[in-house]
mmCIF file of the C-alpha atoms, coordinates in Angstrom:
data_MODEL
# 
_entry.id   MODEL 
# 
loop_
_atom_site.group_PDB 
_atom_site.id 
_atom_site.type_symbol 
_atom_site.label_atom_id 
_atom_site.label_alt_id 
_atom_site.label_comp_id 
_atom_site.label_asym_id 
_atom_site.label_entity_id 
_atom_site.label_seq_id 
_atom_site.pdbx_PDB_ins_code 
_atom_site.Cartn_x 
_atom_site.Cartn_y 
_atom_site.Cartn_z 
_atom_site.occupancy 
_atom_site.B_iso_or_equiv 
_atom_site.pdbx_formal_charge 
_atom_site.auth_seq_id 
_atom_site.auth_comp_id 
_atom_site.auth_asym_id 
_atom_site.auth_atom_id 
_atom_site.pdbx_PDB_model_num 
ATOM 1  C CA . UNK A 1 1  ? 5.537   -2.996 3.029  1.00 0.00 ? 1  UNK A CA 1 
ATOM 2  C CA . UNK A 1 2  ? 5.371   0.609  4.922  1.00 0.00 ? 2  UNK A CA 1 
ATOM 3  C CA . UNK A 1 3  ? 2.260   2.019  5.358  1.00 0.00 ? 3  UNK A CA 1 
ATOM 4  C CA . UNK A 1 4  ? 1.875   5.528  6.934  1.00 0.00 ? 4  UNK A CA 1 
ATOM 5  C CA . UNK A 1 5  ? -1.127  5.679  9.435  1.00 0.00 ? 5  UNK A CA 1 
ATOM 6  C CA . UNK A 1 6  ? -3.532  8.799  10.275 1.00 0.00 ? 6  UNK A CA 1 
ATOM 7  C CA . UNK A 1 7  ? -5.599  8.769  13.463 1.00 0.00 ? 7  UNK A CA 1 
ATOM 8  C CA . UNK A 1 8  ? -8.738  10.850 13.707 1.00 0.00 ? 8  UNK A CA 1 
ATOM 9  C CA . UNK A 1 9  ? -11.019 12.688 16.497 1.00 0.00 ? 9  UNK A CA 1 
ATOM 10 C CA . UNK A 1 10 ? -12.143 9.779  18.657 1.00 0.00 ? 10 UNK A CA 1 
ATOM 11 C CA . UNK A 1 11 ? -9.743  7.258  17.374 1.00 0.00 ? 11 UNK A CA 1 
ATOM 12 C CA . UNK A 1 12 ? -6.422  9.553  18.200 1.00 0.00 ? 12 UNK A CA 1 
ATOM 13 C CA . UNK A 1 13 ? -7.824  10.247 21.340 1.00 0.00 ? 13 UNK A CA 1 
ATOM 14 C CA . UNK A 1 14 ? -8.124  6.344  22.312 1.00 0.00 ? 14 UNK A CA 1 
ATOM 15 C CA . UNK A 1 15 ? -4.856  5.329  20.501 1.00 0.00 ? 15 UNK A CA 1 
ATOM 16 C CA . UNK A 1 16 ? -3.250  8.634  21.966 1.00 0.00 ? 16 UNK A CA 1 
ATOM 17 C CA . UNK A 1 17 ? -1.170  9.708  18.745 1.00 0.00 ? 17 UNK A CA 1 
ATOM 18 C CA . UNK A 1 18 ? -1.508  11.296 15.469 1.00 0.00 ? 18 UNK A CA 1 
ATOM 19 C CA . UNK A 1 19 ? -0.444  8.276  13.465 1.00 0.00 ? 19 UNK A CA 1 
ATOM 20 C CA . UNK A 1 20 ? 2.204   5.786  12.860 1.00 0.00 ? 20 UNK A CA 1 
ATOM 21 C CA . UNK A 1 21 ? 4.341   4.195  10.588 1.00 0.00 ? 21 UNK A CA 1 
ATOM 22 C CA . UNK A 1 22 ? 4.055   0.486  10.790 1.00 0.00 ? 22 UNK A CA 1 
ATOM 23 C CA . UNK A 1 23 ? 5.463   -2.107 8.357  1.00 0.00 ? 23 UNK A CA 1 
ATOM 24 C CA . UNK A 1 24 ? 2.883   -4.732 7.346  1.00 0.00 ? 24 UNK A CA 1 
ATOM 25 C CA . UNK A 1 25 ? 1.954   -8.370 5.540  1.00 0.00 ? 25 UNK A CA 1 
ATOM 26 C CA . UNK A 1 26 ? -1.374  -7.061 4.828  1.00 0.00 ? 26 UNK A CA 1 
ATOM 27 C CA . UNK A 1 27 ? -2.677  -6.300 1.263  1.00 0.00 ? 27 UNK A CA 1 
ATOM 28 C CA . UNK A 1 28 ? -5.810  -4.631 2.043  1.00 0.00 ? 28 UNK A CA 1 
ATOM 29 C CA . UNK A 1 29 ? -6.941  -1.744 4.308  1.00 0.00 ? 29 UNK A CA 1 
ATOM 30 C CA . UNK A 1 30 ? -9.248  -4.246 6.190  1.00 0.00 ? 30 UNK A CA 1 
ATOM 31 C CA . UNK A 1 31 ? -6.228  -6.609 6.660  1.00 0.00 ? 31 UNK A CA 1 
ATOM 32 C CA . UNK A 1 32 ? -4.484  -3.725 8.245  1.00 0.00 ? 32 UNK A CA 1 
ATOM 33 C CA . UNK A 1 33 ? -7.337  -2.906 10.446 1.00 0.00 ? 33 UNK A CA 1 
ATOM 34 C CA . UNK A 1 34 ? -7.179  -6.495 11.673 1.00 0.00 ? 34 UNK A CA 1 
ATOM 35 C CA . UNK A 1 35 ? -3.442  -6.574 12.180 1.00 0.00 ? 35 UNK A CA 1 
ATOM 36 C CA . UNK A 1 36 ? -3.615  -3.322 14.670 1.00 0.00 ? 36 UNK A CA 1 
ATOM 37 C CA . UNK A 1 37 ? -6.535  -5.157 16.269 1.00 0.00 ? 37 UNK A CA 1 
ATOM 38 C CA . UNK A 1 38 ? -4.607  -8.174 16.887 1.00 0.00 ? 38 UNK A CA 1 
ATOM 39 C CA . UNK A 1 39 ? -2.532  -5.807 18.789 1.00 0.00 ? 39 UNK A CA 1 
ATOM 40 C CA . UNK A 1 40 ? -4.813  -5.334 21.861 1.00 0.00 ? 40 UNK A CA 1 
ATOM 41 C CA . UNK A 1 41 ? -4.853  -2.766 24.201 1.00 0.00 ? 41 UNK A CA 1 
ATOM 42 C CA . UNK A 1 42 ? -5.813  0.880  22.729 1.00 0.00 ? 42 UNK A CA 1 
ATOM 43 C CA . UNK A 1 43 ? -5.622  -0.531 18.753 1.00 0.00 ? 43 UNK A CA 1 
ATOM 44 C CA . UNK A 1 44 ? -8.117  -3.355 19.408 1.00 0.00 ? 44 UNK A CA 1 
ATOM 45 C CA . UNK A 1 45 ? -10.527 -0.887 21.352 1.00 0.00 ? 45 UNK A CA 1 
ATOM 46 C CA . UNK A 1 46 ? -10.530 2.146  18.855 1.00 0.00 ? 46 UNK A CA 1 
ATOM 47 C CA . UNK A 1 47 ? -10.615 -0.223 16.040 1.00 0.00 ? 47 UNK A CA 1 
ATOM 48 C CA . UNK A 1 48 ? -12.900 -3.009 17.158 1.00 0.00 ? 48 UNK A CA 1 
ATOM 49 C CA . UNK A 1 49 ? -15.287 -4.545 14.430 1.00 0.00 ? 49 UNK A CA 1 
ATOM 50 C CA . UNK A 1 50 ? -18.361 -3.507 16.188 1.00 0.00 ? 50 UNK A CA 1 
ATOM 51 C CA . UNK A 1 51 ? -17.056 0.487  16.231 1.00 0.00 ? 51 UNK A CA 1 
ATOM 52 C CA . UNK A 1 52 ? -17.907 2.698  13.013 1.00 0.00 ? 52 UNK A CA 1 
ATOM 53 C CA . UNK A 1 53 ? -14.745 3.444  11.822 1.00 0.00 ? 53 UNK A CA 1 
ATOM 54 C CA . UNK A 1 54 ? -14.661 5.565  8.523  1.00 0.00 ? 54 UNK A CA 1 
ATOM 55 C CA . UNK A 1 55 ? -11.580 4.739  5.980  1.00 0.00 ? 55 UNK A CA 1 
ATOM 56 C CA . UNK A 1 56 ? -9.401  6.800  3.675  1.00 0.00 ? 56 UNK A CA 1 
ATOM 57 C CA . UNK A 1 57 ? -6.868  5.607  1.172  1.00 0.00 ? 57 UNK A CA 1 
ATOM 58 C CA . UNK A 1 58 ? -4.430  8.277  0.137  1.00 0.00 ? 58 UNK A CA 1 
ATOM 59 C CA . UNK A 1 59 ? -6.742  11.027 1.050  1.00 0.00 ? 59 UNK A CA 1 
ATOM 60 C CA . UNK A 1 60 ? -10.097 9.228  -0.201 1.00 0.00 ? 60 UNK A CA 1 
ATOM 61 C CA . UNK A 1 61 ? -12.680 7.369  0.934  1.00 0.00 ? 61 UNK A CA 1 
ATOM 62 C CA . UNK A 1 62 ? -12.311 3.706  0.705  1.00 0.00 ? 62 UNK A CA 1 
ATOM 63 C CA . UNK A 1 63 ? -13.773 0.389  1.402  1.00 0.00 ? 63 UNK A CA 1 
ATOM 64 C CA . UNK A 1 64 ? -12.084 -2.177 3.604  1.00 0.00 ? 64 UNK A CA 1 
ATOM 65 C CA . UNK A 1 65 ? -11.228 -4.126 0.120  1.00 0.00 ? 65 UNK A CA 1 
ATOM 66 C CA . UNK A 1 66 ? -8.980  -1.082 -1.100 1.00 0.00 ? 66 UNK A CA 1 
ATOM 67 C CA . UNK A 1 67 ? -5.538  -2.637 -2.155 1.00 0.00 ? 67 UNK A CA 1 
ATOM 68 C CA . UNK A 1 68 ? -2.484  -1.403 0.089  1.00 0.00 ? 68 UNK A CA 1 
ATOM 69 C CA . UNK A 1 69 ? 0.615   -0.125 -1.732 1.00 0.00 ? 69 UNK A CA 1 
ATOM 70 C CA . UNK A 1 70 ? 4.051   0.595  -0.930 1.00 0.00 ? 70 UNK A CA 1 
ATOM 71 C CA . UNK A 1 71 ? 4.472   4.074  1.166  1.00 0.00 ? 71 UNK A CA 1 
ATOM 72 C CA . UNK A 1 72 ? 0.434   4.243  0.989  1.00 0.00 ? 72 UNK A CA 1 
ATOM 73 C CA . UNK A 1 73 ? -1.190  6.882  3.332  1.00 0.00 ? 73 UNK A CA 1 
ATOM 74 C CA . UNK A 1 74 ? -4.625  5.030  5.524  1.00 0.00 ? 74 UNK A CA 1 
ATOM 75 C CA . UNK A 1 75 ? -6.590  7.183  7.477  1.00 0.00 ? 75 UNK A CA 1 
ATOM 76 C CA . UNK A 1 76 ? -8.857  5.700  10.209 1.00 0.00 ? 76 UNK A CA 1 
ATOM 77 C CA . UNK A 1 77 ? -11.558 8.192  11.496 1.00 0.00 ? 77 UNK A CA 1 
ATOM 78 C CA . UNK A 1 78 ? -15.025 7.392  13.438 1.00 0.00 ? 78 UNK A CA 1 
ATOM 79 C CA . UNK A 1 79 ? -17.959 8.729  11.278 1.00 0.00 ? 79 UNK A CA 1 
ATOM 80 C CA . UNK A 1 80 ? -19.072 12.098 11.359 1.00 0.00 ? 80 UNK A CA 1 
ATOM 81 C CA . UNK A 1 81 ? -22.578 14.052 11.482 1.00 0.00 ? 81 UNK A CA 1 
ATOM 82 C CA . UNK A 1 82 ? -23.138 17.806 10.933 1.00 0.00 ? 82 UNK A CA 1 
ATOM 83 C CA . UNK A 1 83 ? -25.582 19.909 12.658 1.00 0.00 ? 83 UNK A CA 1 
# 
């Protein structure tokens, strides 16, 4: 299935673009995250397991377990702190 990708702050800077469009096996947002892992280079750094990385499904927060669907938006963006 297609998934459209958003890269934020941090992340973007690392992967160096706004987002993708990538077409994938995975049913889950986590399974996604592992799949641009497995990629290496810039994907496996900005989205490492030991990193924060913040998730959001169609414009709202979700959990790695959030179910993927057809033309779905996923956002990845490193946790944030006001001041």
């Amino acid at each position: 299935m297609k998934v459209r990708l958003k890269y934020f702050a941090s992340i973007r800077e690392r992967i160096g673009a706004p987002g993708e469009t990538v077409d994938t096996t995975a049913t889950t947002a986590g399974g996604l995250r592992d799949e641009l892992i497995a990629r290496g280079g810039a994907h496996a750094e900005a989205l490492a397991r030991g990193k924060a990385v913040r998730l959001a499904l169609d414009q709202v927060m979700a959990g790695e377990d959030a179910a993927l669907a057809e033309g779905c938006e996923l956002a990845f963006f490193p946790p944030v702190t006001g001041g």
